[in-house]
Every structure is written in structure tokens, then in C-alpha cells.
PAKETI-150469 format. One line per 8 residues: number of its first residue (from 1); for each residue x, y, z of C-alpha. Coordinates in Angstrom, 2 decimals. Layout:
residues N
NUM = X Y Z; ...
end
This chain:
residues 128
1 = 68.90 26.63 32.04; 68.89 28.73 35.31; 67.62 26.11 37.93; 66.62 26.95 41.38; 66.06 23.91 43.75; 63.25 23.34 46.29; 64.52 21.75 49.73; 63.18 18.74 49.21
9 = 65.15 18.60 45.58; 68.10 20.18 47.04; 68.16 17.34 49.92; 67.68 14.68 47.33; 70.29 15.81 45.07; 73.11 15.92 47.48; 71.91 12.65 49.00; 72.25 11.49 45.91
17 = 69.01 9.36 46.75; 65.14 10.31 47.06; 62.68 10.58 44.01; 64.13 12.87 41.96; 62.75 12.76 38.27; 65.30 11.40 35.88; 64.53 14.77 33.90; 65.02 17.01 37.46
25 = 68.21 14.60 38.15; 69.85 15.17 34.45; 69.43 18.78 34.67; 71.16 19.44 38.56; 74.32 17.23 36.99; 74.03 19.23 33.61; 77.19 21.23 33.59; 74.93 23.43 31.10
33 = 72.55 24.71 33.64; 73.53 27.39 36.56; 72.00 25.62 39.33; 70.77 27.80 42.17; 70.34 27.34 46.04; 68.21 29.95 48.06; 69.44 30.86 51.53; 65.48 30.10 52.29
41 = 66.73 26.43 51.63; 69.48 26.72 54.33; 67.08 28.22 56.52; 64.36 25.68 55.79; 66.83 22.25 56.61; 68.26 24.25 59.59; 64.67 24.58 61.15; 63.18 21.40 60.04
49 = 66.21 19.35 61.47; 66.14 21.39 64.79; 62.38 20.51 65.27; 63.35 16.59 64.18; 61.14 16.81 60.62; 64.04 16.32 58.47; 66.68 13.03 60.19; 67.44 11.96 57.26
57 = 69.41 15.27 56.47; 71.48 15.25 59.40; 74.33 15.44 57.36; 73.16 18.03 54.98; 72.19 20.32 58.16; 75.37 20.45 59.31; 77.62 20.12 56.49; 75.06 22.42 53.97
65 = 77.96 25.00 52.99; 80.78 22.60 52.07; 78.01 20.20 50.43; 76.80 23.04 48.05; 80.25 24.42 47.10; 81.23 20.60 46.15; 77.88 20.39 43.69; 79.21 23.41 42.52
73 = 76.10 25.11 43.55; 75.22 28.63 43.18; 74.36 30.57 46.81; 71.10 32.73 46.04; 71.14 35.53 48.87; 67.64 36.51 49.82; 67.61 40.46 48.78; 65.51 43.40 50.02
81 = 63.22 42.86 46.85; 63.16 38.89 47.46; 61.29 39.83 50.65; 58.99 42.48 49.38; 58.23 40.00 46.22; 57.54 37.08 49.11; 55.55 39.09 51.30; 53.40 40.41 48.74
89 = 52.22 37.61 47.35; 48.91 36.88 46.70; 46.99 33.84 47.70; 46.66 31.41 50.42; 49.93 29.46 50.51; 51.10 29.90 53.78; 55.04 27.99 53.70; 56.97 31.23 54.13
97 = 60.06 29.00 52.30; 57.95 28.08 49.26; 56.61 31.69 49.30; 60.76 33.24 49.20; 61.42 30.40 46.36; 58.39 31.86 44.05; 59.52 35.58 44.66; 62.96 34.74 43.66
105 = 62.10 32.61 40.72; 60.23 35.58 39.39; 62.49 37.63 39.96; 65.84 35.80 38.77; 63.87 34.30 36.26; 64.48 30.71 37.34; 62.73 27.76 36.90; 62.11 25.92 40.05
113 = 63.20 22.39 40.57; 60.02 20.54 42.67; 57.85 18.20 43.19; 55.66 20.19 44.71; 52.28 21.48 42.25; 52.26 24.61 44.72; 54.83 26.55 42.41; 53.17 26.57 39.48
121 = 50.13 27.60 40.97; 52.01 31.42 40.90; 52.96 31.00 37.36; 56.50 29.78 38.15; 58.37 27.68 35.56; 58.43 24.17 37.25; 60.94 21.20 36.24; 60.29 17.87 36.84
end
């Protein structure tokens, strides 16, 4: 499988803590599965931990890079079409993060590790 985490996933895993489904837990350790981290992530933790929404990830905030390469994560640049895709979205979901995470799912064809019901709301393939 081609995973792509939400934040909220991608926090959890590397805390290595936080509800993560057994399923969504099995298949992040799954040396099967390419397992994908969107720069909209980084941005995300950086800008909730600035604004004092995410404490808890201290540690992930400022250690993100190192912390991903150790997972052996897979970086997902946002591209020119990732922002088109995102922008052009349809419907009222606002979260510009959750909006770059559907666009790229789509367009990587990637099924999105979350919690979160808003994903498959846009037809993305959800894991949990």
C-alpha cells in the first residue's frame, strides 16, 4: 500500500502514543507499504506549535526532519499541480492542510491515513 499520513496520524505515529487504530498502526510499521509525509504536514505542526495548539509535539516540531528519515518516511513535496488540485476543490471544507492532503491523495493515488471522516467526503481512500 501507498499510505499518506494526516498530522494528527503522523504525530501519533512518531510519538509512538495517541489513538491510532491497530489497523492504521500495523500498516505505518508495515515494511510493505511506502508510507508518505506531505510537506503540508510539516507546515501544519510548525504553525500549530507556534500558535501553542499542538504542546504535546514539541519534539516533533523541532526535530520533524530527523524524526521522519528515522521512520523511514517518504517526504511528499507539494508540486505546482498539488496546489492547483487543492485550490480547486470543490466544497466547503475550509482546513487548507486537509484540502493539500486530498489533492495529493488523488493525485499520487494514496490512501490517506486519518481519523478524520472529512477525507472521504472527496472520495479519498481512507485507512483506519
Amino acid at each position: 500500500m501507498r499510505l499518506l499520513l494526516d498530522t494528527h496520524a503522523l504525530i501519533w505515529a512518531l510519538l509512538k502514543g495517541g489513538p491510532l487504530s491497530e489497523r492504521a498502526r500495523d500498516a505505518i510499521v508495515d515494511p510493505g507499504n511506502e508510507v508518505f509525509v506531505s510537506s503540508a504536514s510539516a507546515w501544519e505542526i510548525a504553525t500549530k506549535h507556534r500558535l501553542g495548539k499542538l504542546p504535546e509535539a514539541k519534539n516533533v516540531a523541532n526535530h520533524l526532519p530527523a524524526q521522519i528519515k528515522e521512520a523511514h518516511f517518504t517526504i511528499l513535496p507539494i508540486s505546482l499541480d498539488h496546489a492547483l488540485a487543492a485550490g480547486r476543490l470543490r466544497g466547503p471544507h475550509k482546513d487548507p492542510f486537509d484540502r493539500m492532503l486530498i489533492a495529493q491523495a488523488e493525485i499520487e493515488h494514496l490512501e490517506v491515513v486519518s481519523i478524520d471522516p472529512v477525507f472521504r467526503r472527496y472520495g479519498v481512500a481512507v485507512l483506519w
